[in-house]
C-alpha positions as CSV (number, residue, x, y, z in Angstrom):
1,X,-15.1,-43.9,-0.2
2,X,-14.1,-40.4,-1.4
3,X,-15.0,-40.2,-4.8
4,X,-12.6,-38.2,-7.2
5,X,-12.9,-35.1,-9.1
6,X,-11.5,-33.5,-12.5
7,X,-9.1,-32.0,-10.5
8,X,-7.8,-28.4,-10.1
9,X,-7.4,-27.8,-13.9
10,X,-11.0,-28.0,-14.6
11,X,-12.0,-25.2,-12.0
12,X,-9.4,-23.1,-13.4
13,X,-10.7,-23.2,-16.6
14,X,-14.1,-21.8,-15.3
15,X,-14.0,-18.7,-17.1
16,X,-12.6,-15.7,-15.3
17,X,-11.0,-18.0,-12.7
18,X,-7.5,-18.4,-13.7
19,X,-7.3,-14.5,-14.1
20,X,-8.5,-13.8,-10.6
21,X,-7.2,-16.6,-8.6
22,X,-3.0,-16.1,-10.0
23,X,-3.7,-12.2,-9.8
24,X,-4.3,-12.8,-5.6
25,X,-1.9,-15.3,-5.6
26,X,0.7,-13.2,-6.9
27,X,-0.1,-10.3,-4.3
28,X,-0.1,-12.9,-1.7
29,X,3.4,-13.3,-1.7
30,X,3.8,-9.8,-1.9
31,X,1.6,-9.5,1.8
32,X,3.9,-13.0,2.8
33,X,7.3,-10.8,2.0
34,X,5.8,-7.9,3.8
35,X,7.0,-8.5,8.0
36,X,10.2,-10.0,7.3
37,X,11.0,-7.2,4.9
38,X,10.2,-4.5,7.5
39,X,12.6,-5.8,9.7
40,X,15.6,-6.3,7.3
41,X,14.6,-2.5,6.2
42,X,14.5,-0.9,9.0
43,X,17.1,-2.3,10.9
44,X,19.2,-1.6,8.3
45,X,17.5,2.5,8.5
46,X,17.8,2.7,12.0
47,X,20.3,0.1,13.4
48,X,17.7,-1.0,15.9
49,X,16.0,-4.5,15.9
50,X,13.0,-3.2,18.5
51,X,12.2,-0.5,16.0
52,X,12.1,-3.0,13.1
53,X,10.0,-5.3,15.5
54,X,7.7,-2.3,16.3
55,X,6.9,-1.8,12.8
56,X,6.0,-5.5,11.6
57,X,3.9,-5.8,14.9
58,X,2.2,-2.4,14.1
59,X,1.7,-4.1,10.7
60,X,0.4,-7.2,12.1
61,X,-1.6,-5.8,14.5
62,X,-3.3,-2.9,12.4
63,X,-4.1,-6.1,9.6
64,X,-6.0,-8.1,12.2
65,X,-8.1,-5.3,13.7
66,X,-9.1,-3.1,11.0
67,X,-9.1,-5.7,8.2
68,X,-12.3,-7.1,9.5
69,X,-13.7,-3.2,8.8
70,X,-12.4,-2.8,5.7
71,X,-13.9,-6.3,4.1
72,X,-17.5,-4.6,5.9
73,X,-16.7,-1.6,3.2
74,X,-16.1,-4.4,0.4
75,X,-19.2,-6.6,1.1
76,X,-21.1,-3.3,1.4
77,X,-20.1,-1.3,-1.9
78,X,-18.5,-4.6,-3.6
79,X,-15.0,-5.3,-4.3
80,X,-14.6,-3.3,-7.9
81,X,-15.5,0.1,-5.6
82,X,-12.8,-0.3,-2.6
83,X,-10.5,-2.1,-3.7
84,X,-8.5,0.9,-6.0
85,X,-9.1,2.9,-2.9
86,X,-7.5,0.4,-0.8
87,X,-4.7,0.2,-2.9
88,X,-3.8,3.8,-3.5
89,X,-4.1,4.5,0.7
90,X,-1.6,1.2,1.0
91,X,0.6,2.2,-1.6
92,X,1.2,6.1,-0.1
93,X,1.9,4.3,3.2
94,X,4.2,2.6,2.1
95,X,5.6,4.9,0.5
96,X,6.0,6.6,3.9
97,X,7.7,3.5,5.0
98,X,10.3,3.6,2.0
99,X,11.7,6.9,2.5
100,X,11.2,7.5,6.4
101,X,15.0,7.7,8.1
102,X,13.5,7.7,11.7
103,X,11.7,5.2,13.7
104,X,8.5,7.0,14.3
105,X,8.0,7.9,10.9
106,X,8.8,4.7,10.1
107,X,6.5,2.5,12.3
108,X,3.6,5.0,11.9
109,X,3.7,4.5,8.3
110,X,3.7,0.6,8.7
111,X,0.9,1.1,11.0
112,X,-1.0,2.9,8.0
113,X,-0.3,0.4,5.4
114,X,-1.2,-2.8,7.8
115,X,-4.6,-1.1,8.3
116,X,-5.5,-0.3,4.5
117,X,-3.5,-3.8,2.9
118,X,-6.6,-5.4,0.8
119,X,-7.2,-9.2,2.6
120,X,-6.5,-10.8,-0.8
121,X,-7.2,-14.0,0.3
122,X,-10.7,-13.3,1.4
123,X,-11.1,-11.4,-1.9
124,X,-10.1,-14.5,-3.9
125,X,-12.2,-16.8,-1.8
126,X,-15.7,-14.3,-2.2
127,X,-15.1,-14.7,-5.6
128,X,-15.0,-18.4,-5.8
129,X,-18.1,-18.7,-3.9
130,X,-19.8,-16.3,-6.6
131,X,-18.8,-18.3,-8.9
132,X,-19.6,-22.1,-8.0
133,X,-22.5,-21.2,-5.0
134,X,-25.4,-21.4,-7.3
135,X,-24.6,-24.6,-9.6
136,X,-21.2,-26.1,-8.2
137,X,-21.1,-26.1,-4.6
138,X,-20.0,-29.2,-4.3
139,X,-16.3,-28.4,-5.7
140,X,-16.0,-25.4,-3.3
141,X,-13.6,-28.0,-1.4
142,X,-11.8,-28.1,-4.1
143,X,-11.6,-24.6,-4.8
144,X,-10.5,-23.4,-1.3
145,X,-8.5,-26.3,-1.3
146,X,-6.3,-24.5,-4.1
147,X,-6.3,-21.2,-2.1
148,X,-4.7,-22.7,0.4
149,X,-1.9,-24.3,-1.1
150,X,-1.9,-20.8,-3.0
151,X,-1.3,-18.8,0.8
152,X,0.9,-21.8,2.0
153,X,3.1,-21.9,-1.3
154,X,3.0,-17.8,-0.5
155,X,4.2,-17.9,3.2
156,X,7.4,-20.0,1.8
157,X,8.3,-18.3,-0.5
158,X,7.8,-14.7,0.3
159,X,10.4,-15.1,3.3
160,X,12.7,-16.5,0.8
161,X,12.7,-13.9,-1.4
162,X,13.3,-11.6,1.8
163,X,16.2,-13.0,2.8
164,X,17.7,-13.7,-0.4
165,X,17.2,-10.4,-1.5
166,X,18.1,-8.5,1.6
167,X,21.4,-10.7,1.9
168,X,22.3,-9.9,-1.5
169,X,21.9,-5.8,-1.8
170,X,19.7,-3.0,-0.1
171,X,17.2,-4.5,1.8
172,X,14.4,-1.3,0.3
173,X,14.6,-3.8,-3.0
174,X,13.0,-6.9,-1.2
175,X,10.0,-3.9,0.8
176,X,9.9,-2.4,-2.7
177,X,8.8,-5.5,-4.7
178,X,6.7,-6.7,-1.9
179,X,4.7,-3.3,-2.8
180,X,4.5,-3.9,-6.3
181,X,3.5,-7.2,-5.9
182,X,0.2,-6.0,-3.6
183,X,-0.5,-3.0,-5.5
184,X,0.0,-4.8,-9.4
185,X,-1.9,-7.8,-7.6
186,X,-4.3,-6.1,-6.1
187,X,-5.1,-3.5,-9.3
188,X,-5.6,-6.6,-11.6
189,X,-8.1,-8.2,-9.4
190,X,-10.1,-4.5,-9.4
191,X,-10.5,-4.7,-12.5
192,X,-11.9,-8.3,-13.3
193,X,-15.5,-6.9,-12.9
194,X,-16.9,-10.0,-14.6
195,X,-16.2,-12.2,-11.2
196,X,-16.7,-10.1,-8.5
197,X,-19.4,-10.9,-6.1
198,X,-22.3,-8.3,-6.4
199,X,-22.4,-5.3,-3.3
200,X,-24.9,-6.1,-0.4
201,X,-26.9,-3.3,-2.7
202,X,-26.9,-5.2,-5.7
203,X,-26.8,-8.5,-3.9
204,X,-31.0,-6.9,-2.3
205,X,-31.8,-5.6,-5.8
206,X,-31.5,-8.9,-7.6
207,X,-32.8,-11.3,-4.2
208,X,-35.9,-9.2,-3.1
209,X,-34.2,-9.3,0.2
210,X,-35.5,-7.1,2.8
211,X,-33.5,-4.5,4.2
212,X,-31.9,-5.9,7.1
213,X,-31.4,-9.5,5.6
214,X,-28.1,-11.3,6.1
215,X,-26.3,-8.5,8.0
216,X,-26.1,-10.8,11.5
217,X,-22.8,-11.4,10.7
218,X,-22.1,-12.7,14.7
219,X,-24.3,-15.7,15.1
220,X,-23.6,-18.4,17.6
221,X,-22.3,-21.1,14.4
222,X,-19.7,-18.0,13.1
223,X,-18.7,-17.7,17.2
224,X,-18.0,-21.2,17.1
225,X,-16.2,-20.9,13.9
226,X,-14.7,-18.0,15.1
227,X,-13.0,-19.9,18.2
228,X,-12.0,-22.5,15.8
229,X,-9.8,-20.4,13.9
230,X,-8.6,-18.8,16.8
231,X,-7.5,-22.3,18.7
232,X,-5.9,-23.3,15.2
233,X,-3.6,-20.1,15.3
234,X,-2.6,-21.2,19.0
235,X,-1.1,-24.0,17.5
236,X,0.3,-22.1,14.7
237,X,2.4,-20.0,17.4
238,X,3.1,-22.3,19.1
239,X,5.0,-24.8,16.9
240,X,6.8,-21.4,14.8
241,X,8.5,-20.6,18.3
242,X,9.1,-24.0,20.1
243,X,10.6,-26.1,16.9
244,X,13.1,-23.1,16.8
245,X,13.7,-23.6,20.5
246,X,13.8,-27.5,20.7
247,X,16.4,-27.4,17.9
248,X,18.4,-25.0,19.3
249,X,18.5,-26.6,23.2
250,X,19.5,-30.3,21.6
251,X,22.9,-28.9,20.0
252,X,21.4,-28.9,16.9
253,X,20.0,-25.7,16.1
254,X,20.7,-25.8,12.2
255,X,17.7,-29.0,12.1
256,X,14.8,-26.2,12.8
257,X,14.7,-25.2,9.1
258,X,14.5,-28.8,7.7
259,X,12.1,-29.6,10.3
260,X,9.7,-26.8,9.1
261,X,10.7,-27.1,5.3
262,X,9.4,-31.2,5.7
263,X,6.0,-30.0,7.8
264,X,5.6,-27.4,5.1
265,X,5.9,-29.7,2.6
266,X,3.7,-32.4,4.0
267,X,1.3,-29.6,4.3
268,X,1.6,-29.2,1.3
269,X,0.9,-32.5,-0.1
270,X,-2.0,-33.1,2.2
271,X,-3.7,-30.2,1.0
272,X,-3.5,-30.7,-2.7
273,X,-5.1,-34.2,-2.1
274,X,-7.8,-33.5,-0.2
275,X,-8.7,-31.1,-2.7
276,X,-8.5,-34.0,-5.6
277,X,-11.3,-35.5,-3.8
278,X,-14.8,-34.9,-3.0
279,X,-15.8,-36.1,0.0
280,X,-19.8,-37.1,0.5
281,X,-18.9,-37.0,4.4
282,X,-20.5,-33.3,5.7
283,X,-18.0,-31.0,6.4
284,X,-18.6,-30.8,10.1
285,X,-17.8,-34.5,10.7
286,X,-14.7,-34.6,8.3
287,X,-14.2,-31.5,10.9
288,X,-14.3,-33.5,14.1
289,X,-11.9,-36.1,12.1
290,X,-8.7,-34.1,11.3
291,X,-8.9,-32.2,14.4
292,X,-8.9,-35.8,16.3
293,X,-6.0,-36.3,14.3
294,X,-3.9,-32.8,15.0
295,X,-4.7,-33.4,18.8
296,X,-3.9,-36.9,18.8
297,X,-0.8,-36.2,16.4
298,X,0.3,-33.4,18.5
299,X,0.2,-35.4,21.6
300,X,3.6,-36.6,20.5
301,X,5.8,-33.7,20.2
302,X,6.2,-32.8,23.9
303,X,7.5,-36.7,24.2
304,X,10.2,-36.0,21.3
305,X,13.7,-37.3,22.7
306,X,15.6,-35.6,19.9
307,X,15.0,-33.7,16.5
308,X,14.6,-36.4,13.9
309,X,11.4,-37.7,15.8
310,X,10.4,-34.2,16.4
311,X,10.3,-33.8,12.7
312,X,8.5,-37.4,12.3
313,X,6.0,-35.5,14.9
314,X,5.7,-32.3,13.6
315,X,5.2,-34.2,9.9
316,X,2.5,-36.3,11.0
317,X,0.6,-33.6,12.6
318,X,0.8,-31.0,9.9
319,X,-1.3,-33.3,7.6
320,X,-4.5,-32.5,9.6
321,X,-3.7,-28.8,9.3
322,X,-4.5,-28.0,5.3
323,X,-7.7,-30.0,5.3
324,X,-9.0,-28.0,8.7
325,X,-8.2,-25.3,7.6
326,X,-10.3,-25.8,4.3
327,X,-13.2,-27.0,6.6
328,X,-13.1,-23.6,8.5
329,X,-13.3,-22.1,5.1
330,X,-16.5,-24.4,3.2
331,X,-18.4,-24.1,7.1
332,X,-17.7,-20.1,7.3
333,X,-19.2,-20.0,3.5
334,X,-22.3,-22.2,4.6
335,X,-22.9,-20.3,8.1
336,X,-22.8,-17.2,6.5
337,X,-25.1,-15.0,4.2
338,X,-23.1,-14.0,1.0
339,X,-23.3,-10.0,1.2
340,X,-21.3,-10.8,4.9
341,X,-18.8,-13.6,3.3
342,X,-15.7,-11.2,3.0
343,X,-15.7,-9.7,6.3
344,X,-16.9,-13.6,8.0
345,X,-13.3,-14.8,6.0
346,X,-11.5,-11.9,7.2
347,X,-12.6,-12.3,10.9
348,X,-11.2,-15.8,10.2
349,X,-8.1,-14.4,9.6
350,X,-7.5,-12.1,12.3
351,X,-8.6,-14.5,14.9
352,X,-6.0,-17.1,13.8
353,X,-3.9,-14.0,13.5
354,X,-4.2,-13.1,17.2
355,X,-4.4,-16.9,18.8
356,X,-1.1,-17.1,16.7
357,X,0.7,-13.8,18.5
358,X,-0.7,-15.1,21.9
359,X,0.7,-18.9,21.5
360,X,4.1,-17.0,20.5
361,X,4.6,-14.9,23.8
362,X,2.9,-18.2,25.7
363,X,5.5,-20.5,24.2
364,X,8.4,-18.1,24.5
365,X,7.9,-17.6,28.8
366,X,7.5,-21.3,28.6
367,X,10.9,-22.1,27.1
368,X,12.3,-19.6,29.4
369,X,11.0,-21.0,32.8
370,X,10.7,-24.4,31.6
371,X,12.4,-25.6,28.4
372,X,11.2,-26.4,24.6
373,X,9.1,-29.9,25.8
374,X,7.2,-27.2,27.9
375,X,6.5,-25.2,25.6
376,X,5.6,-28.4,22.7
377,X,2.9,-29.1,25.3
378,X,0.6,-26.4,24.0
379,X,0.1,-28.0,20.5
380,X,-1.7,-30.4,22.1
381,X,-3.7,-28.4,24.3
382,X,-4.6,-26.5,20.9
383,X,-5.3,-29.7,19.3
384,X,-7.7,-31.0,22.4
385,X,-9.4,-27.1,22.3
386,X,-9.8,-27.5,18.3
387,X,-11.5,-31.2,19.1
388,X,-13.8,-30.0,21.6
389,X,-15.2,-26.5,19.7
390,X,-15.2,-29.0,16.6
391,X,-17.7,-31.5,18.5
392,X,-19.7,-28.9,19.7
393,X,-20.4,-27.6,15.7
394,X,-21.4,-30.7,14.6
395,X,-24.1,-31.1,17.7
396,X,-25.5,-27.9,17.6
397,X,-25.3,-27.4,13.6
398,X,-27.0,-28.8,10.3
399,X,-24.5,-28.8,7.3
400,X,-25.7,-27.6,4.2
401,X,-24.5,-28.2,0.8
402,X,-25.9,-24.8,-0.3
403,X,-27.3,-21.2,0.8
404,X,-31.1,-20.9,1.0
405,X,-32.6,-20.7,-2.0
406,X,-35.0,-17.9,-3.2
407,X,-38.5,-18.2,-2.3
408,X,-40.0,-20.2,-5.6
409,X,-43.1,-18.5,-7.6
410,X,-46.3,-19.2,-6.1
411,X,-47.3,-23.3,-7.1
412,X,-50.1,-23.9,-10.2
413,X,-52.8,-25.5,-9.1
414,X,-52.4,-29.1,-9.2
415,X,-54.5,-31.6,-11.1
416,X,-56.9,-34.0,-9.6
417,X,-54.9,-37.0,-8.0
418,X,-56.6,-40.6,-8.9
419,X,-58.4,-42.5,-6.2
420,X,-56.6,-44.4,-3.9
421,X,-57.7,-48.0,-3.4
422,X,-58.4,-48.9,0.5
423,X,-55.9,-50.7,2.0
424,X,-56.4,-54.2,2.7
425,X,-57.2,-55.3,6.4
426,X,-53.7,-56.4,8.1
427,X,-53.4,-60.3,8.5
């Protein structure tokens, strides 16, 4: 049995935790404001939909592939260093994207800002690794545990505070606090020096490590990991299209949003008590567990007759998704050397960022030449893909509940051990 732990509170009184971890959180919503905001701005700039499209895609797109460079800068000069930098070259751009009245000024500018936004997330998850590696790795579950309700509560409402805000008076209010949000975020996590994780420099300095130690970021246990956030964001595009779709093709196109408000929710709740409890099970088999359960959860939506079971379906197998999702976060921690952690976390990202935009496009032809159920169909293929990358980690990988340790001083001569007494012939 699962035995429980002091609970969130106590991690956040870890000194220096609170500070860091609301700071992110607070920019988080900010990032999680940031598409939808694009396109209410500039569609109301330029009275075009594509261009607004354009720009939250060049956003999107710029995030995912040069993200993964920018954490390299962090890991390699430390957090403290790039960070303001990061900032100021996002806050110009989008500065660019607040005044520009055309829709090439305008979608070059959100290009700019996508590829310098700081991954706060991965930021905020380096740091809890700093902190609880050495002494307390056993409540890391716990810890990314809270950073994912902290990114879901973000991603509901950010989009809330979009549409409320663009419905209510000039959609540049909603972009503009999104910016302030990132930047004020962002700017108080630069200056908590006290938690950062030490720079691959300082990171040597203090280890003894020789100078090409740790860098092999691409090893075949981060590929696998890799492919196991990209499968995970197949089944996130997948169900943000088809639900939408399903809805709409049974005459009742107004149950979507309750549908994803309840798997939000459930997420919710299934993520905050997983993280109550610490689990003596390694991660890797708790791994091959709640992706059984997603693919065999997931199974059922493609069989939906109508939208209340969809949303008994779609509730069921969102319960699996919080507690993978913190899996992929403890394994990536453990497969990784620490002066690599914010770029392996931010590789995480962008590949569930790009199996995500793939799904989408999949499931939208789907609908198209075949109808919702069709398209449904692919969160369990996800789910099966998820199983079968999860089974191969746990045969080809030892867990770990902590990084190497240092190589130990050089052992005292030991003292004389007393004689042994023969052993007795065998009857």
């Amino acid at each position: 049995m699962p035995r429980a732990v002091s609970g969130y509170r106590s991690l956040l009184r870890t000194p220096g935790a609170a500070a860091f971890f609301l700071t992110a959180a607070f920019g988080r919503i900010g990032i999680a404001m940031t598409g939808l905001g694009l396109v209410w701005l500039l569609h109301a700039r330029t009275g075009s939909y594509g261009t607004a499209g354009l720009a939250a895609a060049g956003f999107a797109l710029a995030e995912a592939l040069v993200g993964p460079n920018l954490a390299r800068l962090v890991d390699r000069f430390g957090q403290t260093r790039v960070l303001p930098l990061s900032l100021l070259a996002y806050g110009i751009a989008s500065v660019g994207v607040l005044t520009a009245t055309s829709a090439v000024p305008a979608v070059v500018a959100a290009t700019c800002a996508g590829a310098v936004v700081p991954q706060l997330g991965a930021l905020s998850g380096a740091r809890w690794a700093h902190l609880l590696r050495a002494t307390r790795s056993d409540e890391l579950p716990t810890a990314f545990s809270l950073e994912s309700l902290a990114n879901a509560t973000a991603f509901l409402v950010g989009p809330v505070l979009v549409t409320s805000l663009g419905a209510l008076g000039d959609p540049a209010v909603a972009s503009t606090i999104a910016v302030v949000l990132i930047v004020g975020g962002g700017g108080a996590l630069a200056a908590q020096r006290r938690t950062a994780p030490p720079s691959a420099r300082e990171h040597r300095a203090r280890a003894g490590d020789a100078a090409g130690t740790g860098r092999r970021l691409w090893r075949p246990t981060f590929l696998l990991l890799a492919l196991l956030n990209l499968a995970i964001g197949l089944y996130f595009g997948t169900m943000g299209l088809s639900v939408s779709a399903f809805a709409t093709s049974h005459g009742t196109p107004g149950a979507a949003a309750p549908i994803v408000a309840a798997s939000s929710l459930s997420g919710l709740l299934a993520g905050w008590l997983y993280g109550l409890r610490r689990h003596p099970t390694p991660a890797r088999r708790q791994l091959v567990v709640t992706t059984a359960w997603l693919a065999g959860t997931a199974l059922l939506l493609p069989l939906a007759p109508s939208a209340p079971w969809l949303a008994v379906a779609v509730v069921a197998t969102e319960v699996a998704v919080p507690p993978t999702l913190v899996l992929l976060n403890v394994l990536t921690e453990r497969a990784v050397h620490p002066i690599v952690l914010t770029q392996a976390f931010t590789w995480g990202n962008s590949a569930s960022a790009a199996g995500s935009a793939l799904a989408a496009s999949l499931a939208g032809r789907a609908v198209d030449s075949w109808g919702a159920s069709a398209a449904l169909a692919q969160a369990p293929a996800a789910g099966l893909l998820l199983l079968t990358l999860a089974l191969v980690l746990a045969r080809t990988t030892r867990d770990r509940s902590a990084p190497p340790t240092e190589p130990e001083s050089p052992p005292t001569t030991p003292e004389p051990a007393a004689p042994v007494a023969p052993p007795t012939p065998a009857e």
